[in-house]
N, C-alpha and C positions, 0 to 999 in steps of 0.2 A: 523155630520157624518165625518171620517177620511177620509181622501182621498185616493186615491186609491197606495199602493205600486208603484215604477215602473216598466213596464212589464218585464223589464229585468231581474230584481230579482225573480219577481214571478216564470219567464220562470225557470231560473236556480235551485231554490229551485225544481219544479215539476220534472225536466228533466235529474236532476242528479241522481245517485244512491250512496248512500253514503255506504261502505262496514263497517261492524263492527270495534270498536277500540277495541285493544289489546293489553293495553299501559300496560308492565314491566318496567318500569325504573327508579330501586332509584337512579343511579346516570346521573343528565343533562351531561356531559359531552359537547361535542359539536357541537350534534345532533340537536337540534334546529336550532342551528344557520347556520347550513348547509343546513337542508331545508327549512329557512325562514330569509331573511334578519331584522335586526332591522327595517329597511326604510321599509323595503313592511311591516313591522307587521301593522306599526303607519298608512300606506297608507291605509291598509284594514280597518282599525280601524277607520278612518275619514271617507272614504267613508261611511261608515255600518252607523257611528253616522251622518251624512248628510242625509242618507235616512230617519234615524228612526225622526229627526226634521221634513223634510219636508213630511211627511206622521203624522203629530201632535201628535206622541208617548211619546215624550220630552217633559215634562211639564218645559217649557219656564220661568220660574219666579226666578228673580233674587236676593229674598230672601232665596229662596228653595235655588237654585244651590249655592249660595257662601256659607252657611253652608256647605252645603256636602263636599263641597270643603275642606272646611276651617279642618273639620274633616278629609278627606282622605287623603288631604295632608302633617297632623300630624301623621298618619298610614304609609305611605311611603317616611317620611325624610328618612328613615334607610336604602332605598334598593336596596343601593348601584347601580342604572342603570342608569348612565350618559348618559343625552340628552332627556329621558324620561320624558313627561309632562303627568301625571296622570290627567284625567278628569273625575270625578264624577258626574253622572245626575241625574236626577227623572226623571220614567216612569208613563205614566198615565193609570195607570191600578190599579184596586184593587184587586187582587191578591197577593201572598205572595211570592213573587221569588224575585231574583238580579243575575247579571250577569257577566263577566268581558268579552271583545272582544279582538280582539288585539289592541296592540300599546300604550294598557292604559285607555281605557273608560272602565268605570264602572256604571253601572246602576241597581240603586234600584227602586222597584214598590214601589206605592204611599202607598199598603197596607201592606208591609213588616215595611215600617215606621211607620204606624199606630199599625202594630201589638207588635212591640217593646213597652217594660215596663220601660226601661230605656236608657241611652245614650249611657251606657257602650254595650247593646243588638247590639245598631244599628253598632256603631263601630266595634263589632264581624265580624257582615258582611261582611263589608266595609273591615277590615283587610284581612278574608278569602279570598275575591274577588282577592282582591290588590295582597296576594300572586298566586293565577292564575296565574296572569300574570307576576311577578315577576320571577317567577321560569319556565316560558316558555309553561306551558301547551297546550294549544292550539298548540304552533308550534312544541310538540312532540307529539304529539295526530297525526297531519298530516304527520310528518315525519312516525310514526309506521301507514300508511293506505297509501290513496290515494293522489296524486299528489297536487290534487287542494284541498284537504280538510280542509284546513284551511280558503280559499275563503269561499267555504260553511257553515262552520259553525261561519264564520260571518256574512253572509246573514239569515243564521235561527235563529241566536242570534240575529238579528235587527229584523226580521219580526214574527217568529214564538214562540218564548218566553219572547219577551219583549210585543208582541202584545196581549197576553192573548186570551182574550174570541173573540174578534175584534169584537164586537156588531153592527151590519148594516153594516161592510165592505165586499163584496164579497170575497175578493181576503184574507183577512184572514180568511175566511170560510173555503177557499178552502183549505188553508194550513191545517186548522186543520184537517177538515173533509178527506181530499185524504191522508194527510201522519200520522196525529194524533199522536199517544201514540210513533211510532218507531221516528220521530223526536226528542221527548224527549229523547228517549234511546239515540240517536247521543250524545245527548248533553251532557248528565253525562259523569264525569269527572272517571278514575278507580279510585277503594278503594286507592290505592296507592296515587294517587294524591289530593282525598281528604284527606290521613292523612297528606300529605307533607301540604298542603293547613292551615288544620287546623295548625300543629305545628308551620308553619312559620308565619302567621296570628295571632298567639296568643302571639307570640314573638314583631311583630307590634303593638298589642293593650299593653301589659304590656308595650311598650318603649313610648308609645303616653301617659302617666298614665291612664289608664284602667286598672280594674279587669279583669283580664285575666278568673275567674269563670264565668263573663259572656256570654264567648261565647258556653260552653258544655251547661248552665243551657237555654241559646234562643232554642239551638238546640232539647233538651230536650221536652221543653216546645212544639214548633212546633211537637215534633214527639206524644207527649201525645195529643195536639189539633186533628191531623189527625186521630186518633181509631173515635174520635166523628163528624169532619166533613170532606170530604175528600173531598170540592170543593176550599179552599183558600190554606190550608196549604199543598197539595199533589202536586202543581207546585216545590215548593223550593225542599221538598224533594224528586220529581223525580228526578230532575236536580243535585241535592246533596244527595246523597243516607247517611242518616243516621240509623245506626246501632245501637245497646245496646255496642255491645263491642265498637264503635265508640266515643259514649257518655261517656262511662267508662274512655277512654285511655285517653281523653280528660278533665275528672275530676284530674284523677290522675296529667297530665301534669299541669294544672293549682293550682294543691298546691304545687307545688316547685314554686311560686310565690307569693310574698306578696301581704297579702288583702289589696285593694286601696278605701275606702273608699269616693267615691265621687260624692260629690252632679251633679246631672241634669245642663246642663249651660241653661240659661234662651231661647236663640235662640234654642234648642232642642224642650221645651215644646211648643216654640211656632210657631214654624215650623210644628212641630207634628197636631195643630188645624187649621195652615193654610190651608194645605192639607187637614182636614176631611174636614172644611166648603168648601173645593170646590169640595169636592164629594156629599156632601147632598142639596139638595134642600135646600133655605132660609127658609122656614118653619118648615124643617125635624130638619134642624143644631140648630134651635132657642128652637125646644121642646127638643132634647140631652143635650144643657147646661142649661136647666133649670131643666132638671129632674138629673143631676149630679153634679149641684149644690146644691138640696135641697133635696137630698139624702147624697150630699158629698159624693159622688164615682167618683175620681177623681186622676191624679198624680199628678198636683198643681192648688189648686184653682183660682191664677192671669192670668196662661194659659187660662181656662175655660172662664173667663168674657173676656179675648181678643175675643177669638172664637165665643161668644156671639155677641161682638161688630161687627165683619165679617159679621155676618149669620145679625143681624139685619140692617146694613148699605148694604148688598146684598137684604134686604124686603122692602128697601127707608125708615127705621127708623132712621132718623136723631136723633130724639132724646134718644131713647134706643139706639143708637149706642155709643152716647157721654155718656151716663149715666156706661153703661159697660165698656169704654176704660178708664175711670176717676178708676173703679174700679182695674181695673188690674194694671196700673198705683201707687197703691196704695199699692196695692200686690207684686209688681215685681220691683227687680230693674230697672234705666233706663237701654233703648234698643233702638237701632235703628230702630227696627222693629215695636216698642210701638210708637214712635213717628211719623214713616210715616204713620201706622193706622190713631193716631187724626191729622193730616196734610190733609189728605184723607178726614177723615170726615167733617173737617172745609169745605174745596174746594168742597163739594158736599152739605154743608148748603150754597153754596155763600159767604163765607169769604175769598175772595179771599189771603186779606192782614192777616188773621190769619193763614191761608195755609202756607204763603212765609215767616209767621214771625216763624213758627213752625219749619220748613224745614231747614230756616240757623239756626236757635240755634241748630236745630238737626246735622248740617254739621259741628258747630262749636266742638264740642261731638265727632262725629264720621264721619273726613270728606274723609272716604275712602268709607262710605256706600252708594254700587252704587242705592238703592232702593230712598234714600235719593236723592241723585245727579239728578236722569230721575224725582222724585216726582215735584220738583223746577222747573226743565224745563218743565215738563210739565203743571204747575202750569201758568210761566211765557206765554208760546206759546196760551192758550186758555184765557188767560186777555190779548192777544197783544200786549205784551209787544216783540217786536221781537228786538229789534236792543238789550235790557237787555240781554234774551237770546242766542241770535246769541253770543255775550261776553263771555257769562258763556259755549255756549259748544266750545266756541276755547278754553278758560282755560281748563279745562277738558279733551280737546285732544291732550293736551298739557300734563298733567298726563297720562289718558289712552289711546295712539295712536293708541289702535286695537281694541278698543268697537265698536261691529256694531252699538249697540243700538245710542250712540254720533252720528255715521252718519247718522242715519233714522232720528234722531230730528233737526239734520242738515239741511236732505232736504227737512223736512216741512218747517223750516223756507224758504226754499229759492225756493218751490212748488209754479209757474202761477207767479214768478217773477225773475229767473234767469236762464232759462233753463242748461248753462252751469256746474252751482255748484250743480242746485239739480241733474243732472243724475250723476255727479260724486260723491255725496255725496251718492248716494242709491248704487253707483256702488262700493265704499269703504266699507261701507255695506253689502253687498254680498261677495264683495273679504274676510272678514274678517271672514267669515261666513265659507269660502272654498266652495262658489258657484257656477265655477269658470265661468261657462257659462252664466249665470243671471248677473256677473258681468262682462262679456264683453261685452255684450248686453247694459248696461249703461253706457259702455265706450264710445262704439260706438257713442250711443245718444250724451253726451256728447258731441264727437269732433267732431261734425256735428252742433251743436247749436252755434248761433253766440255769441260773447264775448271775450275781448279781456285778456288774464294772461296769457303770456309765459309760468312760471312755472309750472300755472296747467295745461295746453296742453302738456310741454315737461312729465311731469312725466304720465298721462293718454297713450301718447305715451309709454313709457315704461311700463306700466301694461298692455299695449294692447297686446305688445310684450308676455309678461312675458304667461300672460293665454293662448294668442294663440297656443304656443309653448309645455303650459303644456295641453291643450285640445288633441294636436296632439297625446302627449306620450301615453295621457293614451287611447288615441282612439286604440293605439299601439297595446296597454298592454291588451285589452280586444280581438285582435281577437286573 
């Protein structure tokens, strides 16, 4: 079960009244930015994406996110907004919506990925999204309404459309059930700004090379799906009203573009089955690729034996695990994400040293692959080997200084034997997170634990400083 929202948000979501949009405006001008700073956008925008993690909305896996990444980032080289870090999530929902909030987060449901036929589909998305927020929607939506409306409908884009169906959570019941279908009306964007959306979105996927015919033929598709079921595909298109003239303008705009012809990249398709296998039971997931493998209904058969591999190493078949990643393997180019699978598998038959022998040749291949990176330390941390790894994550943070995940493997190693490095090891962790209050609470611990390192007392002093000072503002900011 999800945890529960925080009451705060719930409170504001129930107690506000959000008054109709009645956004005219082809030209931005600079309207936005008058009623909303850049700084408060990213500010809403972090908060909203801190809640939707710690209420377990954010599907957390570090395969998932750095594709998304890796693709949304290819979508918004071009857009032009200096200082702007774009962040792309997965939500865990199986539903068919995405979102964009302010400041730059963008999230996609687990079933919007699934429902996608190609890579070019999901990129549509992701492009549309990207432009949202590129072009300011959100902060002229609030400027033509209410004062705080842009707070709000980043609290109902964290809780009330990323949240879907909220299955056992009360406090998403309650959203749906007390404010329902007019939430969603909040949340659609005017016909205007979804044609600005699409046009400048389709201008992002043709510069990323993408077919740009992809994004009218998803939306297309979505709007044909809804006549026959209206429970997965009618999130995206309440939120995004698509039209026939919509679909149309959108054909047309897409053939002053050249056909880009191109193949699926291998971390798509298999991204794509990492997701189903963690929506279906091991049982469920193990009869889908056997009955779509021997039908051969499928978008690439090496995908399918990975997925297979997943769903039987999630049933404790070690041996149909290996039998199926050998297949896909055979099928697929190398990936990164192929070899932290059989590295996984090894470490879960007890090979401990065919685990660590998998993991570096895999790092020697591709040593930026952070799935790879945590596979090895965690590889190393449960054989004992602690002083090896305590090594490999100073190297490492030495590369990437702002991975929480580096600091949590951190403070196991140093968890019932150094109280002073592991509270600040969990409290880097947090700080890196923007948690800001979890991570002074570990500061604290910290400078209160005996041990002696100047260093890391004076800089803990100064992070103490730093959050206290930012807890105060934003304590400010909210009455």
């Amino acid at each position: 079960m999800r945890p529960f929202l925080p009451a705060a948000l719930i409170a504001t979501l129930l107690a506000i009244a959000i008054p109709p949009v009645h956004a005219d405006l082809p030209d931005l001008g600079d309207v936005s930015a008058a009623s909303m700073s850049g700084a408060d956008e990213v500010q809403i925008g972090r908060d909203a994406f801190r809640a939707m993690r710690e209420s377990e909305l954010v599907i957390d896996d570090v395969e998932v996110s750095a594709y998304l990444n890796q693709i949304g980032h290819k979508l918004s080289a071009d857009a032009q907004m200096p200082g702007m870090q774009f962040t792309y999530f997965a939500v865990d929902d199986n539903g068919i919506n995405a979102f964009a909030m302010p400041g730059g987060y963008i999230g996609v449901n687990r079933g919007l990925v699934l429902a996608t036929q190609s890579e070019a589909e999901l990129a549509s998305v992701l492009g549309h999204e990207t432009a949202h927020v590129t072009q300011h929607h959100m902060a002229r939506m609030k400027a033509a309404s209410a004062p705080n409306q842009l707070l709000v409908l980043a609290a109902i884009a964290a809780a009330a459309l990323a949240a879907g169906t909220g299955n056992g959570n009360a406090s998403f019941g309650a959203i749906n059930a007390g404010i329902g279908l007019s939430l969603s009306n909040q949340l659609s964007y005017s016909r205007d700004f979804e044609r600005e959306a699409d046009r400048v979105g389709m201008q992002y996927l043709a510069d990323a090379g993408f077919d740009a015919r992809a994004m009218p033929a998803f939306f297309e598709r979505l709007q044909s799906a809804n006549r026959y079921n209206d429970n997965n595909a009618l999130a995206f298109l309440r939120t995004h009203p698509v039209t026939i003239e919509r679909i149309s303008e959108g054909q047309d705009r897409a053939a002053n573009y050249p056909v880009k012809m191109r193949a699926d990249s291998t971390d798509y398709v298999l991204v794509r089955e990492k997701l189903r296998t963690e929506q279906l039971p091991p049982d469920e997931a193990i009869r889908h690729y056997q009955i779509s493998l021997a039908n051969r209904q499928f978008l690439n058969e090496g995908a399918q034996y990975y997925g297979l591999a997943r769903a039987k190493l999630a049933a404790h078949d070690v041996t149909g695990a290996r039998a199926a990643i050998r297949q896909a393997q055979k099928l697929l180019p190398d990936n990164a994400m192929l070899v932290s699978l059989d590295a996984e598998i090894a470490r879960t038959a007890g090979d401990t040293a065919g685990a660590l022998a998998r993991y570096r040749q895999g790092l020697a291949n591709y040593p930026s692959a952070r799935t790879l990176i945590y596979g090895e330390l965690d590889t190393l941390i449960a054989a004992g080997q602690r002083s090896v790894a305590l090594t490999r994550v100073k190297e490492q943070q030495q590369r990437w200084p702002n991975d929480p995940e580096l600091y949590r493997r951190e403070a196991r190693l140093y968890a019932d034997r150094d109280p002073l490095r592991y509270h600040a090891a969990l409290g880097n962790a947090f700080y890196f997170e923007d948690r800001d209050t979890a991570a002074l609470e570990q500061y604290q611990l910290a400078a209160a634990a005996p041990g002696d390192d100047f260093y890391l007392r004076s800089s803990l002093e100064a992070r103490q400083r730093e959050l206290a000072a930012r807890i105060k503002a934003d304590g400010k900011k909210a009455r």
